[in-house]
C-alpha positions, -999 to 999 in steps of 0.1 A, spaced: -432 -561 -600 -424 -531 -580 -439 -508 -615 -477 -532 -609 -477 -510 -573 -471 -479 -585 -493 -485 -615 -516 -489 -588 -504 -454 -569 -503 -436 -593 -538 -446 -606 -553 -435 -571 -539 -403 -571 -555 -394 -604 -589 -405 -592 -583 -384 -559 -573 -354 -582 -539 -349 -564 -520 -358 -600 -527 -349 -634 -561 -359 -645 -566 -376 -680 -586 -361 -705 -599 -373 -739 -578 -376 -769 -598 -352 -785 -595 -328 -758 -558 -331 -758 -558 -320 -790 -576 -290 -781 -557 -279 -750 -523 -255 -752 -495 -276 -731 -486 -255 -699 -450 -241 -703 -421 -256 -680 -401 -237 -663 -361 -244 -648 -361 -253 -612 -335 -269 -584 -326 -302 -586 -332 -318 -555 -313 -350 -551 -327 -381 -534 -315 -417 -525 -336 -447 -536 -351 -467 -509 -331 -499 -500 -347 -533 -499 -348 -547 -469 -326 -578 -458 -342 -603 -440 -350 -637 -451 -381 -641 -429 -392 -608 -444 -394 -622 -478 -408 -652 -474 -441 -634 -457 -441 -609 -486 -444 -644 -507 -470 -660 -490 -486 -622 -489 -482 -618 -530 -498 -656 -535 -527 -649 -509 -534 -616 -529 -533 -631 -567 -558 -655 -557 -579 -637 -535 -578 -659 -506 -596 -640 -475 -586 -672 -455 -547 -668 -459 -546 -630 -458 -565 -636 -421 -534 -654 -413 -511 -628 -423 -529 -598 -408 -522 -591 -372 -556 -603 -350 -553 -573 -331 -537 -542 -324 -543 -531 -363 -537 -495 -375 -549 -471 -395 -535 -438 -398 -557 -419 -419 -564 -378 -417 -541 -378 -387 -564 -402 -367 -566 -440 -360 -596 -454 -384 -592 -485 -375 -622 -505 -354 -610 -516 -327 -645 -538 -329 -631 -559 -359 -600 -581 -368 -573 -567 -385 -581 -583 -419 -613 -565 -414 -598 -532 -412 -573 -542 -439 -607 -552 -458 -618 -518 -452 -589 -497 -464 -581 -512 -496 -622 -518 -506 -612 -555 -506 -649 -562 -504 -658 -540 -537 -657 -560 -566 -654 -533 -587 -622 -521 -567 -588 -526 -573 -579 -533 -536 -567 -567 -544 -540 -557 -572 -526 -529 -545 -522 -556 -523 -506 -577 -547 -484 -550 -559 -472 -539 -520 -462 -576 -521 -438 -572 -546 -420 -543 -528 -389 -553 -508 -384 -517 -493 -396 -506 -463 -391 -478 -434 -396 -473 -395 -429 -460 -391 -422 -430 -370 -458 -434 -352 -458 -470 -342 -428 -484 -327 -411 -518 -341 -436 -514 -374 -418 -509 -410 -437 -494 -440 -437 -500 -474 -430 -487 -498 -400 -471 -481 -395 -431 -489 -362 -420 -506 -338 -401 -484 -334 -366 -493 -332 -334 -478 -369 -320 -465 -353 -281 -465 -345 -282 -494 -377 -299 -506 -397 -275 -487 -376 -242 -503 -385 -256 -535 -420 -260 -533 -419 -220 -525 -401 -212 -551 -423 -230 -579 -455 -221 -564 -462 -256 -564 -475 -279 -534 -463 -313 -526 -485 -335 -549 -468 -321 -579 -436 -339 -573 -424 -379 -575 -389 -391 -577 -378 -417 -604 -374 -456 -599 -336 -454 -611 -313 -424 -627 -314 -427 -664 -351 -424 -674 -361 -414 -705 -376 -381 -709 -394 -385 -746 -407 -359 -768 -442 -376 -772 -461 -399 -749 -442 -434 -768 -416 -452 -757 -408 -448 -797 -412 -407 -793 -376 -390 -796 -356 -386 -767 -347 -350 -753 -332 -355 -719 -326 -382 -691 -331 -382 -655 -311 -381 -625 -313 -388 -591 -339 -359 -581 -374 -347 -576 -391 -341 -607 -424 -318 -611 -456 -334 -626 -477 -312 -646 -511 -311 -649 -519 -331 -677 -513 -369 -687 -508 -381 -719 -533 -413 -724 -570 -426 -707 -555 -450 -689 -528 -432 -679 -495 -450 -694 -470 -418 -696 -471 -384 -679 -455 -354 -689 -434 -333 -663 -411 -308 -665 -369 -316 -659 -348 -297 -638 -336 -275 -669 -369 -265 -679 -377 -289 -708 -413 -307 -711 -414 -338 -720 -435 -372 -711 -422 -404 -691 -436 -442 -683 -464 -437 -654 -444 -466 -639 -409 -448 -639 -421 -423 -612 -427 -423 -576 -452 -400 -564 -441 -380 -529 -463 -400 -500 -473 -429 -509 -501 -447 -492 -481 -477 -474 -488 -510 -460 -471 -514 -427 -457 -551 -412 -448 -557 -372 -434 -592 -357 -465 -607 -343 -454 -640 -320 -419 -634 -341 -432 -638 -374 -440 -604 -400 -473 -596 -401 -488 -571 -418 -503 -548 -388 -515 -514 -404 -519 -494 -429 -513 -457 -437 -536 -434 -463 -558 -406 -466 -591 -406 -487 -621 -427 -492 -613 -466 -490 -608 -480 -526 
């Protein structure tokens, strides 16, 4: 499922510190909510899934190879060379090694402990995906909504906020409850528009967020109902006309 990946995204930006950390319940209790204040709502498009049949077969194969693990079959599916990685505005990848190999080395797939594998598996189940702007005839996923960046940029200013502080919602109609329960009463629904994170979430793991709504209210939503703004993304190029999966684009220590 498309929510598994951004479980997973959302999951890395709390460890990186770029989205609200989780505390202990008993700090929670001890710590004053930050007020929410009204802001410009800034419409976006959802990505679009891409249409190609060949497409989603490879993203099969790809979601199989991850749930079980299989270094063999991935091998098959990564590019053998020419592999990317843009990472601090620099290619990271080794040139030395194979492209699973520098696949290996973006997502930790070596570290047991990691959760490089259920990433994988959770790119797999996204159908979107966008023309990298760096690499010609390579698509990334997951794809960005459309939106205007002006008026993205002009709102940023205006909240005294930076970039990490806002995602977009899977679909127009979310939820916005009181509490951090699906159960918790309901005070306001989203639309099609950014929405501002604040700096707290609501349960170790993280399973709802609060954020702030266009109108000012504060309130808490499913971790898996919002997008954060630049993703990390897996990238796929026609290698010998088949998709492959030929880079990858993140910032940060490997997972």
């Amino acid at each position: 499922m498309r929510a598994n990946r951004l479980r997973c995204a959302c999951a890395i930006l709390l460890i990186a510190g770029l989205a609200p950390a989780p505390s202990s319940a008993q700090n929670r209790g001890k710590q004053a909510l930050a007020p929410a204040a009204p802001y410009k709502a800034v419409a976006i498009a959802p990505p679009k899934p891409m249409t190609d049949d060949s497409f989603e077969a490879m993203r099969k194969q790809l979601g199989e190879a991850a749930q079980r693990k299989d270094r063999a079959v991935m091998a098959r599916l990564v590019v053998a060379q020419g592999f990317f990685w843009d990472r601090e505005n620099r290619n990271a990848a080794d040139k030395r090694k194979s492209g699973f190999d520098n696949l290996s080395a973006a997502l930790g797939l070596n570290n047991k402990e990691g959760v490089g594998w259920e990433i994988l598996s959770g790119y797999a189940e996204d159908p979107t995906a966008s023309p990298s702007p760096r690499h010609d005839g390579a698509m990334c996923a997951p794809a960005d909504p459309a939106f205007d960046g002006k008026e993205l940029a002009e709102l940023v200013t205006a909240t005294n906020t930076d970039m990490t502080e806002w995602g977009y919602p899977l679909s127009a109609g979310i939820e916005v409850h009181a509490t951090p329960q699906a159960t918790g009463p309901v005070i306001d629904k989203l639309g099609l528009h950014f929405v501002r994170i604040m700096p707290e979430s609501a349960s170790d793991p993280p399973s709802y967020m609060r954020i702030a709504t266009p109108a000012g209210k504060s309130g808490f939503v499913s971790i898996d109902s919002i997008a954060p703004i630049g993703n990390d993304q897996i990238c796929y190029v026609k290698d010998g006309g088949a998709w492959k999966v030929g880079g990858y684009v993140g910032g940060g220590e490997p997972q």
